[in-house]
N, C-alpha and C positions, 0 to 999 in steps of 0.2 A: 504494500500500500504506500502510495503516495503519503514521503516525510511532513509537505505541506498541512495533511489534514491530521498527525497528531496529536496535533495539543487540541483540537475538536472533539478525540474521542469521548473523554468524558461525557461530554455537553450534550453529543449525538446518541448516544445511548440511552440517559436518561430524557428522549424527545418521544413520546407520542407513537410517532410514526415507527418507531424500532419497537415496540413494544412485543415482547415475544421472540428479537433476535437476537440470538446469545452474540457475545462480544466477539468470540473468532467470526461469524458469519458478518459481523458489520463493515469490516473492507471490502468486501467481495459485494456486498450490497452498495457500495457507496461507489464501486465501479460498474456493477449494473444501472444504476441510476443518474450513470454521467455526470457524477460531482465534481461541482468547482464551488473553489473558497475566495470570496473576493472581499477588501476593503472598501470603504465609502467614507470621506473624510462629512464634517459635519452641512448639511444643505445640498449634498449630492442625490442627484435622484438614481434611485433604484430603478426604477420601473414607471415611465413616462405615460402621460395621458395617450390614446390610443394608438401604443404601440403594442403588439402581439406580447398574451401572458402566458410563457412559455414554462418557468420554474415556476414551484413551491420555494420560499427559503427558509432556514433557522436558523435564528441570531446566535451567533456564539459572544458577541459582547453587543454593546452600546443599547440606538432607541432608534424604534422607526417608526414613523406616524402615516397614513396612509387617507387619503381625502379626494377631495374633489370640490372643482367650482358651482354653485348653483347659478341658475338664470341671472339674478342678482349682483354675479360675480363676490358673492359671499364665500369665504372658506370653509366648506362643512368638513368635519374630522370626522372617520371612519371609525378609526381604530389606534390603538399606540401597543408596540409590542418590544419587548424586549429580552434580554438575552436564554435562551431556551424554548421561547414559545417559538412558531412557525405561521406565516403569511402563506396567502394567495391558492389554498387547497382547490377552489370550487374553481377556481379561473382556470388554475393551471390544469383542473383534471376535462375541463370543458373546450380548454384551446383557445380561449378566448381570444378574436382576431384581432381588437382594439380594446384594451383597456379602458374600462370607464374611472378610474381610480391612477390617482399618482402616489408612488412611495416616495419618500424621504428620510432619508437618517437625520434625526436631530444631534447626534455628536456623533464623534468618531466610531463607527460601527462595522464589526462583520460577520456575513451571513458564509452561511455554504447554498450553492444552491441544489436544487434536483428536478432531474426532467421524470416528471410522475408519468407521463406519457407513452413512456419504455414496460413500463408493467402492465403484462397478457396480452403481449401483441404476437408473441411466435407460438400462440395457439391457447392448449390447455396450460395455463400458472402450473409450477413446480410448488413445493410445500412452503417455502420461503416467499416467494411471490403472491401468496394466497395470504398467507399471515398481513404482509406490506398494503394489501388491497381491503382487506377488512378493517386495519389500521385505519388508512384511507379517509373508508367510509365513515368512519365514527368521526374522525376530524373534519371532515365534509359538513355533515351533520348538525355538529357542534357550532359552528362556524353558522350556519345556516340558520340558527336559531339565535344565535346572536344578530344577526342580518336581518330576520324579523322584526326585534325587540328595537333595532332601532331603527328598520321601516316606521315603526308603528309612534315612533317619539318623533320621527320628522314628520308622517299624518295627521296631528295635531294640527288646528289652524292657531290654536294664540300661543305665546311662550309660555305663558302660567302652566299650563295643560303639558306642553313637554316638560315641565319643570317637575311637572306631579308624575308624568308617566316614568321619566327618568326615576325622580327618587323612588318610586313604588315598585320599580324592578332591582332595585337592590337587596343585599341579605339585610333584615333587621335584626338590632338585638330584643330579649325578650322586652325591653321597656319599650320599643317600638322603633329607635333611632339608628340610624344607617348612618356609615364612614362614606367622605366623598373622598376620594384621592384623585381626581382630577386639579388643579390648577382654576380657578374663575374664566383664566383666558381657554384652558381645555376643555373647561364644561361647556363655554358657551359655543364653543366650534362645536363640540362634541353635538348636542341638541339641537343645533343650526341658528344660534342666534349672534350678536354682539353682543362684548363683554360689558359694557353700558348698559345696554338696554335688560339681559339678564341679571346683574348688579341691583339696579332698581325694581325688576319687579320681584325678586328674591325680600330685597328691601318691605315694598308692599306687602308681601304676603306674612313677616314679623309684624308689620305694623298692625294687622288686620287678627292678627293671631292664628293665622293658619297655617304655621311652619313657624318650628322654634329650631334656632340654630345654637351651636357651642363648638367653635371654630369649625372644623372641616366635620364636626355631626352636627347631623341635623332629621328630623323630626317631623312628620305632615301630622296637624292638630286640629282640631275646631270645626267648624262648618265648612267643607268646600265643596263645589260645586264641580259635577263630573269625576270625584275621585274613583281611582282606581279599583274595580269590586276584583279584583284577583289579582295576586301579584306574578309576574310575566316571568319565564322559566329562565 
């Protein structure tokens, strides 16, 4: 195996997509899968607006954020990942010919990438190939329900309402209050708003008593109007 990817192996074994492959098998997998390990200093794009989405990647260090323009030329935020998780399953396993989504590393970051595309193409999968493909699936899947959840926070027509669907998809503790780790400027990308205009109606809605905050927890309370009857998987 290529010297370049061992200081990855750790990182790549405990990813998801290996799940089920013992450790001598993961070179031999990561040459079926036509891996390469590439750098991206901070602000470089990974993966441009509608250019062909060919890899899967997983981060071995840094942070990637992944977005797109709306009509408004508003920056809406996808997603932020970093070192272990893996981008672009559904694209890359669909072929996507133009990407709707741009990646970006926000600091110095490196991914390995994989052509998912290569597995069960020369017929019946071998036992290893089968394992890599049900992985896959569940990563697909997963991904796919996340994609939902924030279909359904950009559906909203006012920002209060993504503000509510957002926090009501997160874990509560048992007193009811949820951890944001977002950033104010990442949440308001994240839910497709400005950082002003989510800032203030965040604001409104303490002032009204309908969300109590205590720095980054915070709480839905009191009377509101269209709350969440379930909370979103």
């Amino acid at each position: 195996m290529n010297k370049r990817f061992a200081h990855c192996m750790d990182m790549l074994a405990k990813s998801p997509l290996f799940a089920g492959v013992s450790r001598e098998d993961l070179p031999h997998v990561l040459v079926l899968m036509r891996a390469r390990c590439h750098s991206f200093a901070k602000g470089e794009v990974l993966q441009g607006f509608g250019e062909p989405f060919r890899y899967v990647g997983i981060l071995m260090s840094g942070e990637v954020e992944g977005s797109f323009d709306s009509e408004r030329f508003d920056r809406i935020n996808v997603n932020r990942f970093t070192a272990g998780q893996m981008y672009g399953a559904a694209f890359a396993c669909a072929r996507v010919p133009e990407s709707p989504i741009e990646l970006v590393a926000l600091r110095s970051t490196e991914v390995v990438l994989l052509d998912v595309g290569v597995l069960g193409t020369g017929g019946q999968p071998d036992a290893l190939e089968a394992v890599l493909l049900r992985n896959l699936l569940g990563i697909v899947s997963t991904q796919s329900v996340f994609l939902n959840r924030k279909v359904r926070i950009l559906g909203q027509h006012s920002l209060r309402d993504r503000i509510v669907v957002y926090l009501g998809g997160l874990t509560a503790d048992a007193d009811g209050w949820v951890t944001v780790l977002l950033s104010q400027t990442a949440l308001a990308q994240f839910i497709g708003g400005n950082r002003s205009a989510v800032s203030r109606e965040m604001g409104r809605m303490v002032d009204e008593g309908v969300l109590e905050r205590d720095g980054n927890r915070m709480r839905l309370a009191g009377p509101l109007e269209r709350r969440p009857r379930r909370r979103l998987p």
